[in-house]
N, C-alpha and C positions, 0 to 999 in steps of 0.2 A: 378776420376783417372787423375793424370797429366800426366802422360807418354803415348807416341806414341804405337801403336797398335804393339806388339808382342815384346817389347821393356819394361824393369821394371825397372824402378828410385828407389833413394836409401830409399823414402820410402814407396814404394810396395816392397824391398827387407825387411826393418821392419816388415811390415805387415807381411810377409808371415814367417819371424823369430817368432813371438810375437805369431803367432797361430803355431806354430810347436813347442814352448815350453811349452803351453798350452795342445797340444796333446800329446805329451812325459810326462808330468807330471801327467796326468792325465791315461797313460797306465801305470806308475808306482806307482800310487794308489793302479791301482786295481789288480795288481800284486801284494802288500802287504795285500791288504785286503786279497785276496784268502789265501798269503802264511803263511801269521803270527801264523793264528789260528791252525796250522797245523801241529807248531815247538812247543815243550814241554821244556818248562824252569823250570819242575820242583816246586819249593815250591815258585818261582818267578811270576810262569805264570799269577797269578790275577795283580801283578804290572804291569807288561810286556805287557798287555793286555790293560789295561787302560791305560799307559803312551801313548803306538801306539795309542790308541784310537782318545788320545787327538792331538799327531802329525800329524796327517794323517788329520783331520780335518782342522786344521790350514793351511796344506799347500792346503788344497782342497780350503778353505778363501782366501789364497791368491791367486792361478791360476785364480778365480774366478775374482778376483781384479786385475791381472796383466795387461790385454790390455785396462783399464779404465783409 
């Protein structure tokens, strides 16, 4: 840490961004995960299902990758 005790330079102010969009991202995962399976799209839902499937992965890839 470069910054003086009780005091946060602009990048502990990064840090603490970079892991707060990490955690917001990752509470909106699993808020889709819960709510997706739950919404009925009809003669869609097996697309609908897979397509999320595959987005929701991706961006779980990338949070995963974002502070690296």
């Amino acid at each position: 840490m470069s910054s003086p005790r009780f005091n946060i330079d602009a990048i502990g102010w990064k840090k603490i961004g970079k892991g707060a969009l990490i955690a917001a991202g990752a509470a909106v995962i699993t808020y889709l995960l819960e709510a997706i399976p739950s919404v009925n799209f009809g003669t869609y839902t097996p697309v609908i299902m897979g397509i999320a499937g595959i987005v929701l992965n991706a961006a779980r890839k990338w949070l995963s990758n974002f502070g690296k």
